[in-house]
C-alpha positions in Angstrom: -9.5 12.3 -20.4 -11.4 14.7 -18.0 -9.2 17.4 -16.6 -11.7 16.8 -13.4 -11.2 13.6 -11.9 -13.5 14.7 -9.5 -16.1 14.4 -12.8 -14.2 11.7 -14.5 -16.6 8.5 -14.5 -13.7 6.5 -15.4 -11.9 7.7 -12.6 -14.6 7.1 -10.2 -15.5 4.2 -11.4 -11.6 2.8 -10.3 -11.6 4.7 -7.6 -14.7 3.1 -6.0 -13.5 -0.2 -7.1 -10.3 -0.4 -5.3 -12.2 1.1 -1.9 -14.8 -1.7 -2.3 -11.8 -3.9 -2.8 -9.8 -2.5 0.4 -12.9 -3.2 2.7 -13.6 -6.3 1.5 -9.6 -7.2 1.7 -10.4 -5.8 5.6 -13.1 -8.0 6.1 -11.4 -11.2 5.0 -8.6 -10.5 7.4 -10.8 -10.1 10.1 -12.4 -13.3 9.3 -9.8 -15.7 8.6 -8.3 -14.7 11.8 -11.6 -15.0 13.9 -12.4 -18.3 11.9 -8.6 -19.9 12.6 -8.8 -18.9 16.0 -12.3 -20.8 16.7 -10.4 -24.1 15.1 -7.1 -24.4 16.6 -4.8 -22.0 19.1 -2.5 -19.3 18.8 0.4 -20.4 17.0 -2.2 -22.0 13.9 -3.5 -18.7 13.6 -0.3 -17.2 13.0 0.6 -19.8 10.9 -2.6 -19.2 8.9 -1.7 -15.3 8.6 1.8 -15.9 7.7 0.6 -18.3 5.2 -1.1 -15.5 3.2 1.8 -12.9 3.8 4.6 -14.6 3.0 3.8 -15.6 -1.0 2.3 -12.2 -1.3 5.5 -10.9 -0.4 7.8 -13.4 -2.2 5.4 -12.9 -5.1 4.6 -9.3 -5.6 7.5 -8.6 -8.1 6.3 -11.1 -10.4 3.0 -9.5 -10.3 4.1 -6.7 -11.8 5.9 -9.0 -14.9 2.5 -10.6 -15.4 1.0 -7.1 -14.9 3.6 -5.2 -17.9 2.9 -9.1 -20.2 -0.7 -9.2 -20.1 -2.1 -5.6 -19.3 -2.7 -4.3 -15.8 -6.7 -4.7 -16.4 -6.5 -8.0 -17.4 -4.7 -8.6 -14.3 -6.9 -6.9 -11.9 -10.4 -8.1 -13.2 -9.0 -12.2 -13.0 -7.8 -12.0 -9.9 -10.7 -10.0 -8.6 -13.1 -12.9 -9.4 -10.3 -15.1 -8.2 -10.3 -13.5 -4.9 -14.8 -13.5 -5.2 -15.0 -17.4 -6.2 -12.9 -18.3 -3.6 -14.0 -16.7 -0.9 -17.3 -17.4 -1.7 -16.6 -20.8 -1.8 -15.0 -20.4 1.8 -18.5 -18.7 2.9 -20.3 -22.0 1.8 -17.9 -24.1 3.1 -18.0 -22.6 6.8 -22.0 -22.1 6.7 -22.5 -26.5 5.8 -20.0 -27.5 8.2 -16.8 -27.2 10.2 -13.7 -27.7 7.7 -10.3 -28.3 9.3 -7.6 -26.0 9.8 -6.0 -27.0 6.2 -9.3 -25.1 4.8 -8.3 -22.1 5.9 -4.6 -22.5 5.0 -5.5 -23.1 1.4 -7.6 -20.4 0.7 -4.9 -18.3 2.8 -2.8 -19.5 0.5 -4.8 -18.7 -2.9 -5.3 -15.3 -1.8 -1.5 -14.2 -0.6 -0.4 -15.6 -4.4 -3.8 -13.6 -6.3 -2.7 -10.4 -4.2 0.7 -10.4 -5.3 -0.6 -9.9 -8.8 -3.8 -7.8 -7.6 -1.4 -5.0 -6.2 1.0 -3.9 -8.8 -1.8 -4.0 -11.8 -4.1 -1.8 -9.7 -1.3 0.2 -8.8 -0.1 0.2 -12.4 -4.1 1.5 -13.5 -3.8 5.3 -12.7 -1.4 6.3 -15.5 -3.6 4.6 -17.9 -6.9 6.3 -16.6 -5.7 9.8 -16.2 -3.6 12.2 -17.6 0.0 13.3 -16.1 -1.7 16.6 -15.1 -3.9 14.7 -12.8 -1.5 12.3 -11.5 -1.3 14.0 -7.7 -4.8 14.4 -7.6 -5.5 10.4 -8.4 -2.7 9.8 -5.6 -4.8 12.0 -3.1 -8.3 9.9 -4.4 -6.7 6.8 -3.6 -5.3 8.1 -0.2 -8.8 8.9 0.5 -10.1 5.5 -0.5 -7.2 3.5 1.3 -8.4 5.2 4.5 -12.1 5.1 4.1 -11.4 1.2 3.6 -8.9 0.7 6.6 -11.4 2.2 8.7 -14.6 0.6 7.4 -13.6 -2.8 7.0 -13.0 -3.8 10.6 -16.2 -2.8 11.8 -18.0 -3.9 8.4 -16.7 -8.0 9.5 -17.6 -7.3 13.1 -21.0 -6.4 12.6 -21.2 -9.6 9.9 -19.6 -11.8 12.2 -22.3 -10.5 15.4 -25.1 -11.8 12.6 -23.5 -15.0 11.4 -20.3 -15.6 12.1 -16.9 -15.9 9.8 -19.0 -17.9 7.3 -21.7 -14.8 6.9 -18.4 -12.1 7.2 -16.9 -14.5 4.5 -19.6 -13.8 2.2 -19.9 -9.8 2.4 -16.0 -9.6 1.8 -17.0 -12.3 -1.9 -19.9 -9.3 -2.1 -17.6 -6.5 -1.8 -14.8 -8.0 -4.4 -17.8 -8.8 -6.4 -18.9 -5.0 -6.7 -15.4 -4.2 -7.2 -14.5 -6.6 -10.3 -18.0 -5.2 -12.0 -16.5 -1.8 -11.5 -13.5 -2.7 -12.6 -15.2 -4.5 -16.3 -16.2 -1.0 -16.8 -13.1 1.0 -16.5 -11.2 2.5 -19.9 -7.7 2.8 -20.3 -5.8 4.5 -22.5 -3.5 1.8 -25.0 0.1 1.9 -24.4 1.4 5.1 -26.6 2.9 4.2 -29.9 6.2 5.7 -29.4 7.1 3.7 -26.6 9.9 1.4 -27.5 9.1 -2.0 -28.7 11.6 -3.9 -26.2 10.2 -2.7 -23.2 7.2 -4.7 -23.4 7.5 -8.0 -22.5 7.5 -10.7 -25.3 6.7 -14.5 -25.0 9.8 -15.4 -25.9 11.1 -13.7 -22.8 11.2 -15.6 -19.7 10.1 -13.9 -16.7 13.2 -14.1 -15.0 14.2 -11.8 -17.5 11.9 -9.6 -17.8 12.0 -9.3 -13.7 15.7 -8.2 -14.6 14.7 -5.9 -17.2 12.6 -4.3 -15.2 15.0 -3.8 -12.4 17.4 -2.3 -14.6 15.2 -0.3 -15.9 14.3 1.4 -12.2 18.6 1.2 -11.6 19.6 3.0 -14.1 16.4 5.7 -14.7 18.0 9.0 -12.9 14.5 9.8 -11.0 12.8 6.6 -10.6 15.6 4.8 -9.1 16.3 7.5 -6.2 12.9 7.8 -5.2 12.7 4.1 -4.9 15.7 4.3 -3.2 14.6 6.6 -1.1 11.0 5.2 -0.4 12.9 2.1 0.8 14.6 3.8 3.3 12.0 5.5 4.3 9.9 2.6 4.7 12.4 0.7 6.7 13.2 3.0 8.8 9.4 3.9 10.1 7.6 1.2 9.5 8.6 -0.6 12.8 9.1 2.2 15.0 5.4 3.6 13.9 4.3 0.1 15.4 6.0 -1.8 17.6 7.9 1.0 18.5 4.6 3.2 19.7 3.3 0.2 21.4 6.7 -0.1 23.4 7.2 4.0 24.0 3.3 3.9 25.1 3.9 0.9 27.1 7.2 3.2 28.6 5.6 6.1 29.7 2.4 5.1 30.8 -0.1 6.2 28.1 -1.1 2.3 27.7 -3.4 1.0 24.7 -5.2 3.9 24.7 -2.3 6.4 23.8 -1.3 4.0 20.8 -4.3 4.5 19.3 -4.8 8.1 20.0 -1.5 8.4 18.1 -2.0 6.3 15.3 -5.5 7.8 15.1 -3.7 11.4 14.7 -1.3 9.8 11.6 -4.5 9.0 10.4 -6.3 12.3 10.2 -3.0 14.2 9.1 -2.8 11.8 6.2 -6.7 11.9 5.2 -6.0 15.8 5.1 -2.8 15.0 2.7 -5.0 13.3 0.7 -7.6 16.5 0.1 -4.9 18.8 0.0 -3.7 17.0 -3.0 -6.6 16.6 -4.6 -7.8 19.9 -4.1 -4.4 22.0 -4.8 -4.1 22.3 -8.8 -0.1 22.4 -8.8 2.6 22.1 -7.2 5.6 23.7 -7.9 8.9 22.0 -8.5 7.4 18.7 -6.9 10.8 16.8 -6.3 11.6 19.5 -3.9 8.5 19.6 -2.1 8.9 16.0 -2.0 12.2 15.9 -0.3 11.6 18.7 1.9 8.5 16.8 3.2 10.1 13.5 3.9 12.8 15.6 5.7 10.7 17.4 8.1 8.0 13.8 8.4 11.2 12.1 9.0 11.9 14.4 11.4 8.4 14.5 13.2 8.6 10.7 13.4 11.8 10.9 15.4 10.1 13.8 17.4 7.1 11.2 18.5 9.5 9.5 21.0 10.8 12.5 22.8 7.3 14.2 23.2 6.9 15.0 26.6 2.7 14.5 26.9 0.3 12.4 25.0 -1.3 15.1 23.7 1.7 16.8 22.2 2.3 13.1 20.4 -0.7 13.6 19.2 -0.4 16.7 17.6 2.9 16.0 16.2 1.5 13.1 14.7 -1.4 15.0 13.1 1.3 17.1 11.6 3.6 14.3 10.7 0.8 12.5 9.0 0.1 15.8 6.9 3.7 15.9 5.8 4.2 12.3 4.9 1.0 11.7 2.7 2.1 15.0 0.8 5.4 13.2 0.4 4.0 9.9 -0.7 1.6 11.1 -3.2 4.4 13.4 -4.9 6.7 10.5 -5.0 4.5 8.2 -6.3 3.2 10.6 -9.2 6.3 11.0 -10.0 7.5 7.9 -10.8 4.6 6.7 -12.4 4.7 10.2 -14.8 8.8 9.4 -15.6 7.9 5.8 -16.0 7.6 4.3 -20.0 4.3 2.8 -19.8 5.4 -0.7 -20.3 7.3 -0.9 -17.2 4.3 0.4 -15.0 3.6 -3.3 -13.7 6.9 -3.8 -12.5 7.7 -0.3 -11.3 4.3 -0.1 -9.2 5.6 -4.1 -7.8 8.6 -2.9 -6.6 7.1 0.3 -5.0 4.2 -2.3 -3.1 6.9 -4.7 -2.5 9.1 -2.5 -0.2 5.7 -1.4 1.7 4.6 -4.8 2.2 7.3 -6.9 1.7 10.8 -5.1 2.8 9.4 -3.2 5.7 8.5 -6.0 8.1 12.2 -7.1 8.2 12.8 -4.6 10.4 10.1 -5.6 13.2 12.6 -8.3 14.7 15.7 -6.3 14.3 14.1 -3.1 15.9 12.3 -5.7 18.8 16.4 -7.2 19.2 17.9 -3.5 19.5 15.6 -1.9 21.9 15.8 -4.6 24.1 19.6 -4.1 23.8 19.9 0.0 23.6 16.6 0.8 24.7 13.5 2.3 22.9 14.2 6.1 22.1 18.0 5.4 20.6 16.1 2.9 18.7 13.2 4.7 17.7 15.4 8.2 16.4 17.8 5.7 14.6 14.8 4.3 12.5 14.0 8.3 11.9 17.7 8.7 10.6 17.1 5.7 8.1 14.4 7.7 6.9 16.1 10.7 6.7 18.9 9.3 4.7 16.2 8.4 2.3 15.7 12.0 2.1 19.0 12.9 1.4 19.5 10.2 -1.4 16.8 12.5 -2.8 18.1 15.7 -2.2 21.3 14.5 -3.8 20.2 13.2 -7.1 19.7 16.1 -9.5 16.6 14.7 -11.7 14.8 14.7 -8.2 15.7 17.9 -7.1 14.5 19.5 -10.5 11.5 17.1 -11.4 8.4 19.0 -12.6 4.7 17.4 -12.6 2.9 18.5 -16.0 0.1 21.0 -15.8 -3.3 20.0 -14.9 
């Protein structure tokens, strides 16, 4: 394998598909929304969203059984062209006519249950592509690509939707998936290594309810994987809804309306598109499970700080620096785990790390809404900081963190 992913073909190659993938998953959002809203009111087009969310969610730990029984790249290229045919299909369907609501609940439906296996296999790729040595740096690619996508895929479906509605958006996000499962044919990985035990691979004979279990075990008993999940679970529910709905409320609170929401958010965005060239860039980094928990500690800490700024622009700047921090801290944790982790667990272990991002996190948008309209928003808002910063200290507190390495570029 190349020691310069910034050279590697095969690298690139994934690398571009999953961008092209993340703007076209942008796009489709966009349009499904728009499209539900021009057929029916508000509640049917939250039904339609939910719809989608709610099997991905419920889903995305079996995706990463399928991904560990039949090979991550098997995975991701059939429900790639899944994901194309159907909303292709969609794309004709909306251009000959006006379907009913049910239309759009189907295909919301088809693509929530292809997701849930689309995430953990692409998230299980990297290990297979590149070498432990490169690990961080692949993190830091793929920070870079989930931003460039966030960013692009809103205005990509506006400006479709300006020249022919949802039906023509519909069709550039089947292009865009299109792009990325031809990318993704041409990707290499590396065979699972022959010393890895037998029984960790997931047999036929096995059902998946127990090879879920297995897997779960596995991430239970490992002495780093488990605290860092750990760890990024507490993280993730304790942020996730004040770094929302909480900066909408505190905005709404001080007087820095719409605007100041997105002046923040835009700020966590730039500090974590600079975590994603710092990692990429710096070759090494030094007794990584410490860095790791020292930068959760102080981004915990700077999240906490965002309700008790005292201006908008010193939010701002605190988020730049928070955003910094916390994609350092991401990327370490997540090359870690995937370097400690036997290859033929990667599925499930990279389900269970997308699972508490997209599927644990959101429980905590009602309870957060419930207790700040009880306590009040900054209580609130620092509590959901001290979640995260017990995540740090489960960290701090499990010796194969504190002393986890990264190999060598």
């Amino acid at each position: 394998m190349n020691a310069n992913v910034w050279r590697d073909g095969n690298v690139l190659r994934w690398l571009a598909a999953y961008g092209a993938s993340l703007v076209g998953d942008g796009v489709y959002f966009l349009a499904l929304g728009w499209a539900a809203a021009q057929t029916a009111g508000p509640a049917e087009v939250g039904l339609v969203m939910a719809v989608g969310a709610i099997p991905r969610a419920l889903l995305m730990l079996g995706g990463g059984v399928v991904a560990d029984r039949f090979g991550p790249r098997l995975v991701v290229i059939s429900s790639d062209a899944v994901r194309c045919g159907v909303v292709l299909a969609l794309a004709l369907v909306l251009a000959l006519g006006s379907p009913g609501l049910w239309v759009l609940v189907l295909v919301a439906l088809v693509f929530g249950i292809v997701d849930a296996l689309f995430m953990p296999a692409v998230g299980a790729l990297p290990p297979r592509i590149a070498g432990p040595g490169q690990l961080v740096r692949v993190q830091g690619l793929r920070s870079l690509a989930e931003r460039v996508g966030h960013t692009a895929g809103p205005p990509v479906a506006g400006l479709a939707m300006g020249l022919g509605g949802p039906a023509s958006a519909f069709a550039v996000a089947s292009v865009l998936f299109g792009v990325s499962l031809v990318l993704l044919m041409a990707v290499r990985i590396a065979p699972l290594p022959a010393a890895a035990p037998a029984s960790a691979a997931p047999s036929a004979a096995e059902s998946p309810w127990r090879q879920l279990r297995s897997g779960l075990g596995y991430i239970r008993r490992h002495g780093l994987i488990g605290p860092l999940m750990l760890s990024g679970a507490l993280s993730q529910l304790g942020t996730s809804a004040p770094m929302t709905l909480g900066l909408i409320l505190v905005s709404e609170e001080r007087g820095w309306g719409p605007g100041g929401v997105g002046w923040i958010i835009g700020g966590m965005g730039v500090g974590a598109a600079s975590s994603a060239l710092v990692l990429t860039l710096i070759p090494r980094f030094p007794r990584a499970g410490a860095i790791q928990n020292l930068t959760l500690i102080v981004g915990s800490a700077g999240i906490g700080g965002l309700v008790l700024a005292p201006t908008l622009p010193v939010a701002v700047a605190l988020a730049v620096l928070t955003g910094l921090v916390c994609g350092i801290c991401g990327g370490l944790a997540i090359a870690l785990i995937q370097t400690a982790t036997d290859p033929s667990y990667l599925g499930r272990v990279s389900s269970v790390m997308a699972f508490t991002a997209v599927g644990l996190a959101p429980l905590a948008y009602p309870a957060f809404g419930f207790a700040a309209d009880l306590w009040g928003v900054t209580p609130v808002f620092l509590a959901g900081a001290a979640v995260s910063m017990a995540g740090a200290i489960v960290g701090t507190s499990a010796p194969a963190v504190r002393r986890a390495e990264l190999a060598l570029a």
